[in-house]
N, C-alpha and C positions, 0 to 999 in steps of 0.2 A: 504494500500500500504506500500509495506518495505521500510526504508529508509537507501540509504546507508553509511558505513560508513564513520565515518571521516578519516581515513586514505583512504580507499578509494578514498571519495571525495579530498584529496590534492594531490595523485596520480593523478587522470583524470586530474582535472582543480585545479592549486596552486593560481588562481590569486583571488581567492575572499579573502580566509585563509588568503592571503599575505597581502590585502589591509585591512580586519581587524587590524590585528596584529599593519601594521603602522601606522594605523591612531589614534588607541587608545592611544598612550602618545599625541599623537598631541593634540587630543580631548581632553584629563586629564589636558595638559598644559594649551589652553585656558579658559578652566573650570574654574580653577585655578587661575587666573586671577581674576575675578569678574569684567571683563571689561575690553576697550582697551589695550592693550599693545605688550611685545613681548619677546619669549620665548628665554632663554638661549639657544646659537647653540651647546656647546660642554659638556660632561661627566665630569663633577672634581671628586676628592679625590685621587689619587693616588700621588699627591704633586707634586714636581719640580716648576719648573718655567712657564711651561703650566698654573698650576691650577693658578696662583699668575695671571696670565694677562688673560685668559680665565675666572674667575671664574663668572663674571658677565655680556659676552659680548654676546650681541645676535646680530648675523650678517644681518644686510640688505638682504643680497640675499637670506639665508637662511628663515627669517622668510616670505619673500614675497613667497618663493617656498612653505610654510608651507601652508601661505593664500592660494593659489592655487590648491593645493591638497585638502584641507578640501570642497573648494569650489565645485571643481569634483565632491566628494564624495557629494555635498547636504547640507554642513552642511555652510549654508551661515550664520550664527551667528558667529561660528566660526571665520571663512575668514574676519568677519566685525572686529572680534576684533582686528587682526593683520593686518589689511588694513587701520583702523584706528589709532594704534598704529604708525606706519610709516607714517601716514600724520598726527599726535601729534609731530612727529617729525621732521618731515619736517617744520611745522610751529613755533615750539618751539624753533627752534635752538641757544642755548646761544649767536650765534656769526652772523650765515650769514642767509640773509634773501632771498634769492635769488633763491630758489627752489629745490635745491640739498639735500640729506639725505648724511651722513656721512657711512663709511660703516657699523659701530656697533653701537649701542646704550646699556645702561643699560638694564639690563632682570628685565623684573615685568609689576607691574598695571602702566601706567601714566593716567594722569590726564586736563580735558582742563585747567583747571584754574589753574596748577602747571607746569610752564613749566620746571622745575630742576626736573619733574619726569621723562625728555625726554631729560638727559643730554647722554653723551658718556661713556662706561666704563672704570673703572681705577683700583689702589687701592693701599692702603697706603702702604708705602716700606722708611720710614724715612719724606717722603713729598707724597703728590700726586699726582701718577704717569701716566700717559695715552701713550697707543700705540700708534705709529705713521701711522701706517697701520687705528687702528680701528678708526682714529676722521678725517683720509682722504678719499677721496671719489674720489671712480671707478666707471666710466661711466654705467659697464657691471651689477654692482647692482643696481643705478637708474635704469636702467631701468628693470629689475625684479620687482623695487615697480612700475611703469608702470604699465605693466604688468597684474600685480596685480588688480590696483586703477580700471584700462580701462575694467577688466574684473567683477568686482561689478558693473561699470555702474551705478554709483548715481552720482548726482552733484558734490558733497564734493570732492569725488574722483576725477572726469574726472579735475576739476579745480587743483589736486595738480601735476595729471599726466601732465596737459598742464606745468603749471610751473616747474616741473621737466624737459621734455623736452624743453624750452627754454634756462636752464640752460646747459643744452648739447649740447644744439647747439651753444653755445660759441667755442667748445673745434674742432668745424671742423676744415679739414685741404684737402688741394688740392687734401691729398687720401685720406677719411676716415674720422674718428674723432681720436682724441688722448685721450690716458688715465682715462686723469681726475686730479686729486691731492692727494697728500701724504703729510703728517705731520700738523702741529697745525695751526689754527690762529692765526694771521692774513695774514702771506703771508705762505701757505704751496707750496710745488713744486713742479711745471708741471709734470705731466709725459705723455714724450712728441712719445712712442711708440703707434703702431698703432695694434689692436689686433682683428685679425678674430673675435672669439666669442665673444668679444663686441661690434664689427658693426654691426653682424649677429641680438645680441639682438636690439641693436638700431633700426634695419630696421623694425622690427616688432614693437615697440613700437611707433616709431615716426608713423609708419603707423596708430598704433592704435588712435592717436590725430588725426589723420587729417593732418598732414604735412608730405607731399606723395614728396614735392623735397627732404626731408633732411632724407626720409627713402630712394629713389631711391640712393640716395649718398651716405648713410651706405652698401646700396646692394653690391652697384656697388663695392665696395671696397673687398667685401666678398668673390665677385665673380673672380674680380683678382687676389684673394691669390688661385683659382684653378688652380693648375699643374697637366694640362691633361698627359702629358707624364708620372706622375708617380700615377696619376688618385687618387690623396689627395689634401686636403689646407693644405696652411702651417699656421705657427704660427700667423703671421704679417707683421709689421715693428718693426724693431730696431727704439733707438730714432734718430739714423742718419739716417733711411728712407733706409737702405740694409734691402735684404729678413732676417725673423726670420723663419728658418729651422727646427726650434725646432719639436717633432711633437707631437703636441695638441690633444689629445682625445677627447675635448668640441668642438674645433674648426672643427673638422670632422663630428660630431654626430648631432650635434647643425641645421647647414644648411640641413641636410638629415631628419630633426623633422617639421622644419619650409617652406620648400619645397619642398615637397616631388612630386610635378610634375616636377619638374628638374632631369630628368632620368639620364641627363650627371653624376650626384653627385653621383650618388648611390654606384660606385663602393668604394667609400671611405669607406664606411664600413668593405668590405673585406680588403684592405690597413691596415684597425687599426687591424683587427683580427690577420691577420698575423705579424704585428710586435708588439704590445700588449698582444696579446693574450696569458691569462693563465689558470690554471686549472679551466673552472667554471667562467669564466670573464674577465676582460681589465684591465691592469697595467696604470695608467698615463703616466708612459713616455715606452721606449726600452725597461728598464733593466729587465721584468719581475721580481723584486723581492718581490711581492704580486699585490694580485685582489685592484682596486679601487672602492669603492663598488658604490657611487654615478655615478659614469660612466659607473659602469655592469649596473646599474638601469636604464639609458639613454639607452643603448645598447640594453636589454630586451623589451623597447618601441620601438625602431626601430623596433626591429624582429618581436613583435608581430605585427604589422602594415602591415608589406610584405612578412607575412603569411609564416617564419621559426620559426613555433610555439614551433619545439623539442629546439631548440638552446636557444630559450626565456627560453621556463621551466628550461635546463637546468641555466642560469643565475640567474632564480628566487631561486635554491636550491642553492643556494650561498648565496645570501641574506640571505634569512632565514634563513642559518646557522650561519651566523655572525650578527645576532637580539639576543638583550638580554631578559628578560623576560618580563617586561613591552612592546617591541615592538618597541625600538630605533634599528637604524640599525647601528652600525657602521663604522666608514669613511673609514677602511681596514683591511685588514686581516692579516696584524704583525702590528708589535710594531711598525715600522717605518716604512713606504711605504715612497721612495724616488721620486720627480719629475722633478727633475733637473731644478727649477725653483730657484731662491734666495729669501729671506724675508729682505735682502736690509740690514741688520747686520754690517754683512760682507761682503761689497763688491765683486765679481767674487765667491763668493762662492756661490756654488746651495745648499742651507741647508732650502731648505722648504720643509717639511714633514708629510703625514697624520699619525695621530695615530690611533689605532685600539680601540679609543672611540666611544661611543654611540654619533652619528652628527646627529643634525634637519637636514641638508640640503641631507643628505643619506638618512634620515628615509621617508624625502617628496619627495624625487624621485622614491625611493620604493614604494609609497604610489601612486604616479603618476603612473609609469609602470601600477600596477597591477589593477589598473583604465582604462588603457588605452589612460589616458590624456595626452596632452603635451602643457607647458606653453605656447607656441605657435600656438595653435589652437585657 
């Protein structure tokens, strides 16, 4: 029998080619490893002040999406390694004992008996220096190592995922949960906004433990942020509790992944098309001024799921155009995708922006799409 070609075969069907592609640095990385831990999220050498705070930081969400992905794919060694790296450090924590991960840790091997191999990342600048961002913690990455821990299904796990989720359930609030915290120990600071896609995540995670009131109340919150008149969610709360109008690619994409018998929602996909929508993929915010590739890659799972197979492939030729040669995918497609979101610097200023570096958390949604998987199933 003849076999057909490889171009060919990426022509018909792109999603096997794709999930190769992505999964191999994953695979390479925990290889690489020789044991628990957790992979660097972002690309260095090009310098500035990215490579100086990024060079060692591997993100909570990211690396839990990583686990997830390998896991899809079969390669449950893998997923152990980074499912156990995030409960080394959830238990390790220089400071709090309380069930919460922080959102980064250092990239590498840790160790059970060294807890300083499951410190936060930083790095020398005259003293040393740690993000404020990377040693605080957001609700919406707990539970990604949720997630994670509840989908290995071992003891070890299901115990850190329980005590992660009782650490979030501090943070409820009359709607919703709030934030989470930002900045050092020992007192860092409320952040006391309310955010679709991190209730959306909570409601699956909490569900995942067993605590079905305090996932019905992450729902229920999720489902209020739906504005049938303009057939989208919005962002949230502001920390004063007024609508956040902002409009959220996660927060649209996110509910439509994890419910997909909620027909009311579906129309939100066409919402983001149309005001996102760019050549071959989804801008994070309006402005169209580039593809976001981690949310074409959510986007391409949708599609494939509700059987608009042309619209998927085309998103997947996107991705794979902006994969390097190893098989990272990069977080966008210029230099600076804009989201109009802030990184808290500068106050009122929206100056938080993806770069068009190779990102674990793109490479594992790519990885996901073309799997067919979603963290939430």
């Amino acid at each position: 029998m003849l076999l057909a070609a490889p171009a060919l075969i990426a022509a018909t069907d792109p999603w096997p080619a794709l999930a190769v592609r992505a999964l191999a640095p994953m695979r390479a990385g925990v290889a690489a490893l020789g044991g628990p831990g957790l992979l660097r999220s972002w690309e260095i050498g090009r310098g500035a002040a990215f490579d100086r705070v990024q060079a060692e930081a591997a993100f909570t969400y990211d690396n839990a999406l990583a686990g997830l992905a390998l896991l899809a794919a079969g390669d449950r060694e893998g997923a152990w390694r980074l499912a156990e790296g995030l409960r080394l450090a959830q238990s390790q924590d220089r400071f709090y004992r309380d069930g919460r991960l922080r959102n980064a840790y250092a990239a590498g091997r840790q160790f059970p008996y060294a807890p300083a191999s499951a410190r936060p990342p930083g790095w020398w600048d005259g003293a040393w220096r740690e993000d404020a961002y990377q040693v605080g913690s957001a609700l919406g990455p707990v539970a990604f190592a949720m997630l994670l821990w509840t989908a290995m299904n071992a003891p070890p796990f299901l115990a850190a995922a329980r005590a992660a989720g009782e650490w979030c359930a501090g943070f409820r609030t009359e709607r919703g949960f709030a934030g989470g915290v930002f900045g050092h120990e020992p007192t860092p600071s409320a952040l006391r906004w309310r955010s679709t896609e991190q209730n959306l995540d909570l409601a699956v995670a909490f569900a995942r433990v067993g605590s079905q009131a305090l996932s019905a109340h992450a729902a229920d919150f999720v489902r209020a942020m739906w504005q049938p008149g303009e057939a989208r969610f919005i962002a949230g709360l502001t920390p004063e509790g007024a609508r956040n109008d902002h409009s959220a690619l996660d927060a649209n994409l996110f509910p439509l992944l994890a419910w997909p018998r909620e027909a009311r929602f579906t129309p939100a996909f066409d919402w983001v098309l149309a005001r996102h929508g760019v050549a071959g993929g989804l801008d994070f915010d309006q402005d169209r001024d580039g593809a976001w590739l981690e949310g074409t890659a959510q986007a391409a799972l949708f599609l494939r799921r509700v059987g608009r197979e042309t619209e998927a492939r085309g998103f997947a030729a996107t991705i794979a155009r902006h994969m390097t040669s190893e098989g990272w995918v990069r977080a966008a497609t210029v230099p600076a995708l804009t989201t109009g979101l802030e990184t808290g610097i500068t106050p009122g200023v929206a100056d938080f922006t993806y770069p068009d570096r190779a990102h674990l958390g793109a490479t594992a949604w790519a990885a996901l799409a073309a799997l067919g998987a979603s963290p939430f199933d």
